[in-house]
Backbone as a ProteinNet text record, in pm:
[ID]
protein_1_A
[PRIMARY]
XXXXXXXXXXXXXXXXXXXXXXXXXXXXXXXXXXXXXXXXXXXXXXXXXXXXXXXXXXXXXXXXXXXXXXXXXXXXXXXXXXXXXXXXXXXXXXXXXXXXXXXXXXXXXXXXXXXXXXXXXXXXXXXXXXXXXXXXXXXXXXXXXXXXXXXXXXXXXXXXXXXXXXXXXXXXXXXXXXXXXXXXXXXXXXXXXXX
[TERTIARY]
278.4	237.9	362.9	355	476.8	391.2	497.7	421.6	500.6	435.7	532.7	473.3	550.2	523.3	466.8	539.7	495.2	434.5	441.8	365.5	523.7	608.7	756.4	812.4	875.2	918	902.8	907.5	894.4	937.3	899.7	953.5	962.2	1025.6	1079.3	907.8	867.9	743.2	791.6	674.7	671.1	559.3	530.8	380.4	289.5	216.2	93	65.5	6.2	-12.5	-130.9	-184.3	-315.4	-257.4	-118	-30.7	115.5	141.1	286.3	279.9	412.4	476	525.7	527	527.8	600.2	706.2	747.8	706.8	649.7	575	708.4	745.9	810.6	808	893.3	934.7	825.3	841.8	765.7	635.1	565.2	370.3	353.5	153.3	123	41.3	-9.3	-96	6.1	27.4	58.1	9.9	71.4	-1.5	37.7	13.7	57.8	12.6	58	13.2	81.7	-22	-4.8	-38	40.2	1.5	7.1	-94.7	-106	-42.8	17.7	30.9	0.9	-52.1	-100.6	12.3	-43.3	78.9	61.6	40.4	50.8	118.6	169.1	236	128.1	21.1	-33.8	-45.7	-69	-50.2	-218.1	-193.5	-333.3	-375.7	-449.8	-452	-356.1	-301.2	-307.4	-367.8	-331.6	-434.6	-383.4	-462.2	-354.7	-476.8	-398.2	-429.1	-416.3	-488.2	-358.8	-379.8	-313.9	-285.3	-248.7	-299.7	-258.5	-171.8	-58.8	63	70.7	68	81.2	157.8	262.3	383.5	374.6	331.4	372.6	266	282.6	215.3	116	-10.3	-57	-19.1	-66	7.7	-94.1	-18	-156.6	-39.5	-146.9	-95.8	-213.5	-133.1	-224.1	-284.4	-419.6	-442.1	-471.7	-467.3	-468.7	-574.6	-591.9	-644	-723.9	-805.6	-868.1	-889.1	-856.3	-938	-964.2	-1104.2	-1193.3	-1187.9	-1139.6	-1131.9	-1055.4	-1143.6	-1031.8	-1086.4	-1104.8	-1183.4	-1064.3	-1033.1	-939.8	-961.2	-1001.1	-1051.3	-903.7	-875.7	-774.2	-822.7	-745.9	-829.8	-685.2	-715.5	-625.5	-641.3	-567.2	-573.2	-508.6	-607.2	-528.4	-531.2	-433.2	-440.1	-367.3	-390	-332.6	-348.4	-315.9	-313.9	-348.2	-296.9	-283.2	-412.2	-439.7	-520.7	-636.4	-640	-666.1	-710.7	-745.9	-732.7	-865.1	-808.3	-895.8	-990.3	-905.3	-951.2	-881.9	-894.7	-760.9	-806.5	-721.4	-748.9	-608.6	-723.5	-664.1	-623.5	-519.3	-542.4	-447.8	-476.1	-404.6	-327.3	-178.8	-92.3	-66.9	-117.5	-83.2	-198.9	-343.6	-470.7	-473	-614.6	-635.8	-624.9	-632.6	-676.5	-786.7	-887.2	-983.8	-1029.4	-1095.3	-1102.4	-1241.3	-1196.5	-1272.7	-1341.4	-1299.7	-1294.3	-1312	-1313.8	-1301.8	-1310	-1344.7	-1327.3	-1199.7	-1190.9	-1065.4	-1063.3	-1154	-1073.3	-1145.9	-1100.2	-1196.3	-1131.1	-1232	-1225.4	-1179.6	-1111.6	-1102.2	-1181.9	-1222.5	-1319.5	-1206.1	-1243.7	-1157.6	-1036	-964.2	-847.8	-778.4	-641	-566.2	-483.8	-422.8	-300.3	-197.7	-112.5	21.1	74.6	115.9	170.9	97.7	83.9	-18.3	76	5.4	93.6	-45.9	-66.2	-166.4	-100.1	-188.2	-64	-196.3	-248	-295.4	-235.9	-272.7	-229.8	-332.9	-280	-393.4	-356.1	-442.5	-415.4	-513.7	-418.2	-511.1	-508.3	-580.7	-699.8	-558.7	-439.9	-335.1	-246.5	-264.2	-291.7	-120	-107.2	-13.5	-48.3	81	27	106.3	32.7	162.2	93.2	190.6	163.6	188.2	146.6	192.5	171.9	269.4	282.5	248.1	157.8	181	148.4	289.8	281.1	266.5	133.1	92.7	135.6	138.3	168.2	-40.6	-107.7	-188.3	-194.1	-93.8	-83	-86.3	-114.4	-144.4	-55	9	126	86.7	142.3	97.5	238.2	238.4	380.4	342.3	416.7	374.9	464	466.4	540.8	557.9	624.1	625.6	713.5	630.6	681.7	622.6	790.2	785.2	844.8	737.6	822.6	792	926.4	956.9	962	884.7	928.2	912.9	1023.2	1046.3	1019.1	957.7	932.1	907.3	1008.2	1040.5	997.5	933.9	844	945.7	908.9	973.7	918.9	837.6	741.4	791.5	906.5	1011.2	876.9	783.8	744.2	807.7	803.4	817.7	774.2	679.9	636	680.2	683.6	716.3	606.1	597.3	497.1	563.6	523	537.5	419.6	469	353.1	382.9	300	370	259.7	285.7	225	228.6	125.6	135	87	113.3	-5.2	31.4	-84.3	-55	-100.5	-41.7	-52.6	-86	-196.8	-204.2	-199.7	-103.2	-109.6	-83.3	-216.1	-207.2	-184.3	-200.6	-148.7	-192.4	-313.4	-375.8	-316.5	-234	-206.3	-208.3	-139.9	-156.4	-298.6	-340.2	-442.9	-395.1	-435.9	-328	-474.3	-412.8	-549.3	-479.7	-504.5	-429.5	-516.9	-419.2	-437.2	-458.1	-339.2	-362	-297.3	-331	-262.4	-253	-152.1	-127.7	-35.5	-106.1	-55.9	-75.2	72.1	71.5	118.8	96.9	110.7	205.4	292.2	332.4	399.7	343.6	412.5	506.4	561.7	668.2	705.9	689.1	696	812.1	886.4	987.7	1043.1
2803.4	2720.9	2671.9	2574.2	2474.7	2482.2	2427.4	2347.1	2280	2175.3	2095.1	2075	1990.2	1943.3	1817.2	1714	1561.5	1504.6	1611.7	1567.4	1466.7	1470.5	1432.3	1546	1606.8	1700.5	1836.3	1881.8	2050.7	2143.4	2264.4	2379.7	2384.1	2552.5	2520.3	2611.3	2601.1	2682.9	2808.3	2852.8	3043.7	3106.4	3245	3296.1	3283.1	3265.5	3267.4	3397.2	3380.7	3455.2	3429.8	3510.1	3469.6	3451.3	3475.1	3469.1	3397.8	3339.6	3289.6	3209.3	3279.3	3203.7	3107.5	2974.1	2852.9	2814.1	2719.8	2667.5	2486.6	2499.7	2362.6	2247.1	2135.1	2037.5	2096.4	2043.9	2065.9	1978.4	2053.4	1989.8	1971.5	1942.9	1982.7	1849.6	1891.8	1788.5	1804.9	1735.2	1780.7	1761.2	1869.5	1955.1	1910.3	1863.4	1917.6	2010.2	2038.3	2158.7	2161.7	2095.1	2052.3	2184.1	2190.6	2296.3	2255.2	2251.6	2241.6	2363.7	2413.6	2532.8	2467	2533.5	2486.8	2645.7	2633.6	2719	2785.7	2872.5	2939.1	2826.4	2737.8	2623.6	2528.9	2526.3	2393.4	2323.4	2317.2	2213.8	2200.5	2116.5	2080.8	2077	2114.7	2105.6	1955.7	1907.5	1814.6	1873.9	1790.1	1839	1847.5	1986.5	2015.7	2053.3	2000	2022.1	2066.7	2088.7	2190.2	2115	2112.6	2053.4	2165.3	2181.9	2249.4	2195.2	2167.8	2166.6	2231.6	2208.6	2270.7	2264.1	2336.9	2322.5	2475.8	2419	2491.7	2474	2371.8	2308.4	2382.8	2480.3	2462.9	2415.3	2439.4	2323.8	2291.2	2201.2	2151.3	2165	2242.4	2246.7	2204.1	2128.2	2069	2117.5	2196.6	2220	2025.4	2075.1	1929.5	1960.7	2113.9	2113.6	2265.5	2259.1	2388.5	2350	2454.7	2417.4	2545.6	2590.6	2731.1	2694.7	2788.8	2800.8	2931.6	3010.1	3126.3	3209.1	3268.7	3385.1	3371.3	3245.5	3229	3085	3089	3003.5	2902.9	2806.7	2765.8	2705.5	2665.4	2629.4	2543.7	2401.3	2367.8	2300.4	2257.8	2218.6	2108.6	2061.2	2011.6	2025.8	2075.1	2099.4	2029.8	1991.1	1947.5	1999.4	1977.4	1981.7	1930.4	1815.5	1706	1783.8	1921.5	1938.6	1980.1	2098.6	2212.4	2208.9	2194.4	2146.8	2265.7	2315.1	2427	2497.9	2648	2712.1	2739.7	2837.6	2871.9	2946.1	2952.6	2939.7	3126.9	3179.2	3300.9	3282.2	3376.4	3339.4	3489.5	3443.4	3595.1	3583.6	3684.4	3645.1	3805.7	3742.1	3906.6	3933.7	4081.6	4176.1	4238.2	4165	4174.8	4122.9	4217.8	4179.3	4040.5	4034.4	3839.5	3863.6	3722.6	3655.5	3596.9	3586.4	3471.1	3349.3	3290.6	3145.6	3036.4	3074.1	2978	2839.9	2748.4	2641.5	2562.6	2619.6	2601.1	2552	2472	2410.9	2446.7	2536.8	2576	2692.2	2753.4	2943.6	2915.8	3036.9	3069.5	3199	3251.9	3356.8	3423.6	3550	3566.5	3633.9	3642.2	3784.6	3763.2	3668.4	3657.8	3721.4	3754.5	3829.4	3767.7	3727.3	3658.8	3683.3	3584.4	3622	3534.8	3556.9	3507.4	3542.9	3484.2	3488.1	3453.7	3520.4	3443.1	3431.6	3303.5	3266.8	3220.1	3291.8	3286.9	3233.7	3131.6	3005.2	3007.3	3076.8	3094.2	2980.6	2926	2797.3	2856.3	2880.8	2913.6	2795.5	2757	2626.3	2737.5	2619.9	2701	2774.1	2740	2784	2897.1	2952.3	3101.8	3022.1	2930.4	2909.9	2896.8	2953.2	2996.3	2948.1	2895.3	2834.9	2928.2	2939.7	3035.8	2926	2903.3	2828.8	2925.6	2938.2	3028.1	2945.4	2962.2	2867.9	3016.7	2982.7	3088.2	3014	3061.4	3011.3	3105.9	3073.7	3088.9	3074	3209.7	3168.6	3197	3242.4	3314.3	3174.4	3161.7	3097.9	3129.5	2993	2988.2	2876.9	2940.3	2854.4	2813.7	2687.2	2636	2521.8	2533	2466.3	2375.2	2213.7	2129.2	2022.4	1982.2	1878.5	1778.9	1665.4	1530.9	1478.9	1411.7	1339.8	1179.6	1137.4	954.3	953.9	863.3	779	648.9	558.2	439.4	367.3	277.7	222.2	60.3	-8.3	-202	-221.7	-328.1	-391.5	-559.5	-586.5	-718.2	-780.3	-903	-1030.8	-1045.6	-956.2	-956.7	-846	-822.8	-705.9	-612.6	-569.8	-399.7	-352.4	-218.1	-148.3	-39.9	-5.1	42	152	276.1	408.8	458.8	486.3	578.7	651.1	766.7	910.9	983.2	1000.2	1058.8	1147.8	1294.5	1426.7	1468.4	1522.4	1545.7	1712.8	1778.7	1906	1968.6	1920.2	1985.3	2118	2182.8	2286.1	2279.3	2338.1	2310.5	2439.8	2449.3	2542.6	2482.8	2587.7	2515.1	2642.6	2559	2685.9	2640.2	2654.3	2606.9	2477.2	2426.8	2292.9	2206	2224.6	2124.6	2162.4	2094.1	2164.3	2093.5	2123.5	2107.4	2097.1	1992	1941.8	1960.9	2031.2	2026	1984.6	1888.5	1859.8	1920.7	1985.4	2076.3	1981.7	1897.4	1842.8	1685.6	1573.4	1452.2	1398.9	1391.6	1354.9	1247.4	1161.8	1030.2	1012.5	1012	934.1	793.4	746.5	624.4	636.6	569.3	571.3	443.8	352	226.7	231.2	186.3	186.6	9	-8	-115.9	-132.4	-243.9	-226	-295.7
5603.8	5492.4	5419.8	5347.5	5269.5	5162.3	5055.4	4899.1	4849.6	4723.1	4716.2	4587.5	4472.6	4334.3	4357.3	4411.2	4448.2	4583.3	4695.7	4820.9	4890.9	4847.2	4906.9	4944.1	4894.2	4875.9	4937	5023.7	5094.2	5057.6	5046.4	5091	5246.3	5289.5	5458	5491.3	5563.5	5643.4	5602.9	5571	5546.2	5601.9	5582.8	5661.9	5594.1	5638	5540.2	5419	5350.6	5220.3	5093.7	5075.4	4983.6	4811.2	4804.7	4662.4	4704.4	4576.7	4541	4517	4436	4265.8	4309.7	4250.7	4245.4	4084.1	4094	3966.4	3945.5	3865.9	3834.2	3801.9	3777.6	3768.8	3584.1	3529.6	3354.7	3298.8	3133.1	3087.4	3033.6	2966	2937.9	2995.7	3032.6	3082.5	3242.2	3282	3401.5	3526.7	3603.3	3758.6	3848.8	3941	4091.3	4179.8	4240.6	4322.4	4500.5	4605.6	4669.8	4767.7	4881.6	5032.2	5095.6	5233.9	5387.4	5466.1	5578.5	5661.9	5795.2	5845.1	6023.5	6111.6	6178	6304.7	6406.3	6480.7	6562.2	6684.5	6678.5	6814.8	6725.8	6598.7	6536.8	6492.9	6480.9	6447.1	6280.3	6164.2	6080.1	6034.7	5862.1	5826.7	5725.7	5718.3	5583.1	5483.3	5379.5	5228.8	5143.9	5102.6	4985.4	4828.9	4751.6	4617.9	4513.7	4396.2	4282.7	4159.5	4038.1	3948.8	3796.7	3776.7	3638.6	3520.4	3420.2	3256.5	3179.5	3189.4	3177	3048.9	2958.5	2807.3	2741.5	2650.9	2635	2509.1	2430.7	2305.3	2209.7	2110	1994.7	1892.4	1907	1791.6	1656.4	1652.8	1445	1410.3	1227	1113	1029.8	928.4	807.2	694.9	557.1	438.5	371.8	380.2	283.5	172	128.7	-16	-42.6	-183.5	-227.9	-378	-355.6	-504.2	-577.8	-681.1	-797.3	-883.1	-892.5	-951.7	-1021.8	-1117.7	-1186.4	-1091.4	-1002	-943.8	-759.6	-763.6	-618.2	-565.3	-468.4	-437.3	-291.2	-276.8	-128.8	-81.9	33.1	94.2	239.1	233.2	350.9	432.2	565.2	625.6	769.3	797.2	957.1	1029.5	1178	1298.5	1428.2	1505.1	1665.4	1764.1	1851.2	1994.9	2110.3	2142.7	2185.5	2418.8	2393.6	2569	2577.1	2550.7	2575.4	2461.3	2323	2249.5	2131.3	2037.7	1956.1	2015.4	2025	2049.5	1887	1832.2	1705.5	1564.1	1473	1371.2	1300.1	1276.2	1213.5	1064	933.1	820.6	777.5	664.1	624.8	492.1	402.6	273.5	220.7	188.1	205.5	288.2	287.6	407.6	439.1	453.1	425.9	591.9	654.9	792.1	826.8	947.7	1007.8	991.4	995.2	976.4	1098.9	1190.3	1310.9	1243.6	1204.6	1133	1217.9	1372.9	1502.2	1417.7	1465.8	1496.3	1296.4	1209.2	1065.2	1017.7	913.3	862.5	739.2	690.5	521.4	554	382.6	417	248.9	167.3	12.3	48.9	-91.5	-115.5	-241	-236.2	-363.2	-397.2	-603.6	-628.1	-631.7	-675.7	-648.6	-768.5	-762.5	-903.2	-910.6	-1069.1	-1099.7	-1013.9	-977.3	-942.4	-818.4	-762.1	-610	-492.2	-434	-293.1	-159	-67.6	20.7	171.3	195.6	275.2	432.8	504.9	684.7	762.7	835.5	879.5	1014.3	1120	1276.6	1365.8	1449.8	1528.1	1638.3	1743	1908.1	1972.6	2056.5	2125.9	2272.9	2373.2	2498.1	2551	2552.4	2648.8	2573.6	2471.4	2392.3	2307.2	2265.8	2208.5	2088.5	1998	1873.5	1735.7	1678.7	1539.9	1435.5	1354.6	1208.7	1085.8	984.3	886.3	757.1	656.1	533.9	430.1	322.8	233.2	101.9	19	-83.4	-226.2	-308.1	-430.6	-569.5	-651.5	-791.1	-862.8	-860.6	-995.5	-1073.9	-1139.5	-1292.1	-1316.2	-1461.6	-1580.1	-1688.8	-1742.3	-1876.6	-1925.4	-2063.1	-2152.7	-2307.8	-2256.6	-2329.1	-2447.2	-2519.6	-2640.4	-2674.9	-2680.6	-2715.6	-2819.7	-2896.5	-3012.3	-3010.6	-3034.9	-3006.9	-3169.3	-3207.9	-3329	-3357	-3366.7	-3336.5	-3469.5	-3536.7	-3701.7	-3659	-3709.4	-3686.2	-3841.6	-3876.1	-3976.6	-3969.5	-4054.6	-3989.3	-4108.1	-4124.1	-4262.9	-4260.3	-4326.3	-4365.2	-4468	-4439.5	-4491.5	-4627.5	-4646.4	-4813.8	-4887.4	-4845.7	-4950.2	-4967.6	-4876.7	-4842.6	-4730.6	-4761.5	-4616.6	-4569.3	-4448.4	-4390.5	-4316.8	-4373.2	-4251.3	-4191	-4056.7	-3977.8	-3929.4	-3921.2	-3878.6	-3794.9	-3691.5	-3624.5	-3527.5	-3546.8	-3480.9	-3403.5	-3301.6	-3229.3	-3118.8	-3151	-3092.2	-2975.4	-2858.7	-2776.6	-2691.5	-2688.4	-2609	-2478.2	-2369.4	-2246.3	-2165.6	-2073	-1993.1	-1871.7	-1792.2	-1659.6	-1539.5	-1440.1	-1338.7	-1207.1	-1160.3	-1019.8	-934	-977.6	-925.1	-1032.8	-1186	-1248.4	-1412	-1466.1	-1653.9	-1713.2	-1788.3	-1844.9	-2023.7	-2068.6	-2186.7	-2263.9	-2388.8	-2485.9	-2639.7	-2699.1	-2800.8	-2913.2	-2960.2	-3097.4	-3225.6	-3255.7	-3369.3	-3361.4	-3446.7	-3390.7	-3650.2	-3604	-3792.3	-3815.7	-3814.9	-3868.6	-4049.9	-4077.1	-4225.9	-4243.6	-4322	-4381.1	-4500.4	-4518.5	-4656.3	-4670.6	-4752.1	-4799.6	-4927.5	-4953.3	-5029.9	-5078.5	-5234.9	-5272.9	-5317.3	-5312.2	-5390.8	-5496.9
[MASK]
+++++++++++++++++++++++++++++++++++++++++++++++++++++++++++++++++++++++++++++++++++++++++++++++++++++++++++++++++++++++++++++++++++++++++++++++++++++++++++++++++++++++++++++++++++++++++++++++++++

């Protein structure tokens, strides 16, 4: 028996054998794998070939984002793999078991506790290749307090003049999807002045 990658190409005749290793041409992507038998009189058999799905490459995940809700946190994402194609994605948060989610693109967490998280997002497509993606969150909650004071002075051609003053206090909570602005107080005076 011979084999060959392209059906050009030979190996030298060997004995027959119901096994052997074979190195595919480089690369992902679909194989062939072609054999010929010849007989103890020389004679030659048809060719016969094989083909294999050669896939080496990784699938991709990309976070599309996250949402909380008090202490419950959802997380969603997208995945491909263009050879073999995703088998199924397992989640897991910390140092907290895996999850097998198969074929799902987000998962919640209940129960969540202030602080730093760290969320690990593994994709295995059909050919057991495996990507991990980390995405580490912040949900503690702070709360910062800021003051903004504009003077503006505008003087009229009618010998008055006009000061505004206006201060402004807001306090800000902000958690991890974004601050949340709650204005405390807004005080505008007036004061004209004749002269």
């Amino acid at each position: 028996m011979r084999f060959s990658n392209d059906n050009i190409t030979w190996t030298s005749w060997e004995p027959y054998s119901n096994t052997r290793t074979w190195i595919l041409k480089p690369g992902d992507g679909l194989k062939y794998v072609y054999v010929q038998f010849r007989d103890n009189a020389g004679i030659m058999s048809q060719v016969y070939y094989a083909t294999i799905m050669l896939d080496t490459t990784p699938p991709v995940v990309d976070i599309l984002g996250f949402q909380i809700y008090d202490t419950r946190v959802t997380i969603s994402w997208s995945g491909f793999d263009n050879l073999s194609g995703i088998d199924h994605y397992e989640i897991r948060l910390d140092e907290g078991a895996w999850i097998n989610i198969g074929a799902s693109t987000n998962y919640t967490f209940e129960n969540l506790s202030q602080g730093v998280h760290i969320i690990y997002i593994k994709a295995m497509d059909k050919a057991e290749n495996i990507n991990t993606i980390i995405y580490i969150m912040n949900t503690t909650q702070t709360t910062t307090t800021s003051t903004t004071t504009i003077s503006v002075t505008t003087t009229y051609t009618t010998t008055q003049t006009q000061t505004t003053t206006v201060t402004q206090t807001d306090t800000v909570t902000a958690g991890v999807i974004g601050a949340v602005a709650l204005i405390i107080g807004l005080a505008i005076s007036l004061v004209l002045k004749k002269k």
